[in-house]
N, C-alpha and C positions, 0 to 999 in steps of 0.2 A: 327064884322061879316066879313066874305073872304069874295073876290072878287067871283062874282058869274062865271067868266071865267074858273076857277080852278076847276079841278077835287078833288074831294074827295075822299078815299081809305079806308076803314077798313080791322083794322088789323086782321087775320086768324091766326090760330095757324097751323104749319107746322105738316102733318103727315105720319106717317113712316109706306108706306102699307105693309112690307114687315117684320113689326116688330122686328126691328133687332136695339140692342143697337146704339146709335150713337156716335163715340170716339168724346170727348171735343178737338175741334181745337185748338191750340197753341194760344195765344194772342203776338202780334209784338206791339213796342210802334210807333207811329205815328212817320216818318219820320221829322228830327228838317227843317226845312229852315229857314235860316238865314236872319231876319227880319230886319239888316243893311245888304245892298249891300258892304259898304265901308269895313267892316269888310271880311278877305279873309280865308276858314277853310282849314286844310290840307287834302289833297286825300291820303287816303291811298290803295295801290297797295298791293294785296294779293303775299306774294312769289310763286316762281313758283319751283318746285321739280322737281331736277334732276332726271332722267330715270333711273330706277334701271336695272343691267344687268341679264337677263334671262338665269337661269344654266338648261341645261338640261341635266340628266344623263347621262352616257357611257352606250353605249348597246355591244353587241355585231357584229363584222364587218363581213360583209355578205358581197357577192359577189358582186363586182361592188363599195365596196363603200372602200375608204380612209382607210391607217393604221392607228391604233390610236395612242394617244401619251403619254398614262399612264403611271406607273411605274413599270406596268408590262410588257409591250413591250419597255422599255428602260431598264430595267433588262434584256429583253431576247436579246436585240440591242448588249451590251457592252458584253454578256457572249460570243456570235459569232464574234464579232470584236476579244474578247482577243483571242480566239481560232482559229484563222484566221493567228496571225501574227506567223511568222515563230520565229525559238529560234534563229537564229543569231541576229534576231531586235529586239526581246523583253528583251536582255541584253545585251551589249559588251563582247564580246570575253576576258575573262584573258588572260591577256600575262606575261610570266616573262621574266626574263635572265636566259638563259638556264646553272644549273650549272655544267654541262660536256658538252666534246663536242658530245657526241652522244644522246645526247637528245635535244629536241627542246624547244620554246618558251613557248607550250603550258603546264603546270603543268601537272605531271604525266606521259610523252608523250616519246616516244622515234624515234628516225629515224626507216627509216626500213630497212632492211639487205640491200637489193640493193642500197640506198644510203649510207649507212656508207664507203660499199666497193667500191662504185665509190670516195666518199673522202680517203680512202688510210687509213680509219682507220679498221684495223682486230685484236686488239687486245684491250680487257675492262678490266682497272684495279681497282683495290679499296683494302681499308685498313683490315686488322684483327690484333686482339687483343687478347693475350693471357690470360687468363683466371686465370692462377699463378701468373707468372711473370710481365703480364702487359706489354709486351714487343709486340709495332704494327711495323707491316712487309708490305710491298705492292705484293700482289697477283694480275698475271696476266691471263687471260684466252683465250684461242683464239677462236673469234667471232664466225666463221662458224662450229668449227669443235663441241662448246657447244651446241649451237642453234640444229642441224641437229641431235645429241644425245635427245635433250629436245622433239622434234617436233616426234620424230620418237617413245619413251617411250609413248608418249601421245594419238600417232593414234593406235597404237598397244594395249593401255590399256584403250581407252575412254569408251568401254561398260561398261567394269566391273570396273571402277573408280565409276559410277555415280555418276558424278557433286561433288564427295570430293576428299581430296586429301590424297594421299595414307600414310602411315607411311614414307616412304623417304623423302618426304616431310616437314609432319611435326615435324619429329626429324632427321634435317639434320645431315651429315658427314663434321664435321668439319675441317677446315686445320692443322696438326700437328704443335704444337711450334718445334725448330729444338732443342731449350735451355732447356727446360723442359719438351720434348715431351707429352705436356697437348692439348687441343682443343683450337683452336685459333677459337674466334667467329667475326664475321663480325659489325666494326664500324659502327655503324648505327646513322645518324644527330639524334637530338631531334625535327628537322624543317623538319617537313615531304614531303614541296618540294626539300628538299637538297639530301633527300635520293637517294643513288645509286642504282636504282631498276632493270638496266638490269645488275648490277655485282652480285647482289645479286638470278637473273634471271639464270645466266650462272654457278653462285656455284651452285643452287638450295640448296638453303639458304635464302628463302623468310621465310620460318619457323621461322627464327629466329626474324621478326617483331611482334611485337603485332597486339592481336585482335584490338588494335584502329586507328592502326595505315594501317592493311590490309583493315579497314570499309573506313578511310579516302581516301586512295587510291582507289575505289569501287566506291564511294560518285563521286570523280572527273572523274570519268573517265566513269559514268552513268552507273554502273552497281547496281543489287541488292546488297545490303549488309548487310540483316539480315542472322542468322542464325550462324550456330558452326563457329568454328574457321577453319574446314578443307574444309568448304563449298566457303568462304568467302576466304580460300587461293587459293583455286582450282581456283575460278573464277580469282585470280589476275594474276597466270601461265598464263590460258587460253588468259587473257586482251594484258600479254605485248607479248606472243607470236604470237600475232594477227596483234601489230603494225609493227612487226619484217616480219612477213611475212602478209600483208591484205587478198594475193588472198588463204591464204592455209583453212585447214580446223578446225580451230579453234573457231567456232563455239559452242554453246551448242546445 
């Protein structure tokens, strides 16, 4: 028999006024305590997880707020940089050795009348070659008096040239052999900066280069150079009588 101090309890069945299933609670095993003291168990320390970094998309930049720094504003960065730096910086200057003396350093390039004649030079020689015979002679031309011929055909017939060049041009009047009286055509380098371009200027005798060779000269000296052969000679008349006189009107 219990102690008559003791309360007594009967057991009640729990009930569910709401009648609503009730989920079965998980069962946990009872926690171990270690029943020698002298015995020491290990602790174990749960890891701790690094912070993961929060990406949050690119919107668009709206007023007030920072450029961004995708790959399309560093696309658009480096296309305005390149187009910013000037052509002297964005490549060094060619230079050669100039191989006459009335041409300069730069390929393709000639002095221009008012320097030549403050150097004391007025007369431009170069080679021709006979056509028969084979037999090369040195032809000389005098500076001013070709030039002021070339310049003055030019302003008199720019309209009705348009931008070609005319038949004298391009089937020039050759020098007579004196031995064979055949056409003596003008030595022309196969190194097209060796080429004589203002003797070939003052014969007007550029006709006698090739089409690859009037493109290559074109190319250096930033002009167009597509199109016929009399468009692309026109324009080389035009180029070296330009460096001959800057201020005149040899313009297209």
């Amino acid at each position: 028999m219990p102690p008559a101090n003791v309360h007594q309890f009967t057991s009640r069945p729990i009930t569910n006024p709401w009648n609503v299933a009730t989920a079965a609670q998980p069962s946990y095993p009872p926690p171990v305590v270690p029943s020698d003291p002298r015995i020491s168990y290990p602790v174990i320390i749960a890891p701790q997880l690094a912070p993961q970094p929060v990406i949050v998309p690119a919107t668009r930049r709206g007023p007030g707020r920072p450029a961004g720094t995708g790959a399309h504003q560093m696309r658009r960065r480096s296309t305005h940089a390149a187009a910013a730096v000037p052509e002297e910086v964005a490549g060094d200057k060619e230079i050669v050795t100039a191989p006459y003396q009335w041409a300069t350093t730069s390929p393709f390039t000639v002095h221009s009348l008012s320097d030549l004649i403050s150097k004391k030079i007025n007369v431009i020689s170069g080679q021709v070659q006979c056509k028969r015979c084979e037999k090369i002679v040195t032809v000389e031309y005098n500076l001013k008096e070709k030039f002021v011929e070339i310049s003055r055909y030019i302003a008199e017939n720019k309209e009705e040239l348009r931008d070609r060049a005319p038949s004298l041009w391009m089937n020039p009047r050759l020098p007579t052999c004196e031995t064979c009286e055949t056409g003596m055509k003008p030595v022309i380098s196969q190194k097209k900066e060796d080429i004589n371009w203002l003797f070939l200027l003052l014969g007007q005798m550029l006709g006698c280069c090739t089409l690859e060779q009037l493109k290559y000269f074109c190319y250096k000296t930033q002009n167009h150079r597509t199109g016929a052969k009399d468009r692309v000679l026109y324009l080389t008349y035009l180029t070296l009588c330009n460096q001959l006189d800057p201020a005149g009107t040899f313009s297209r």
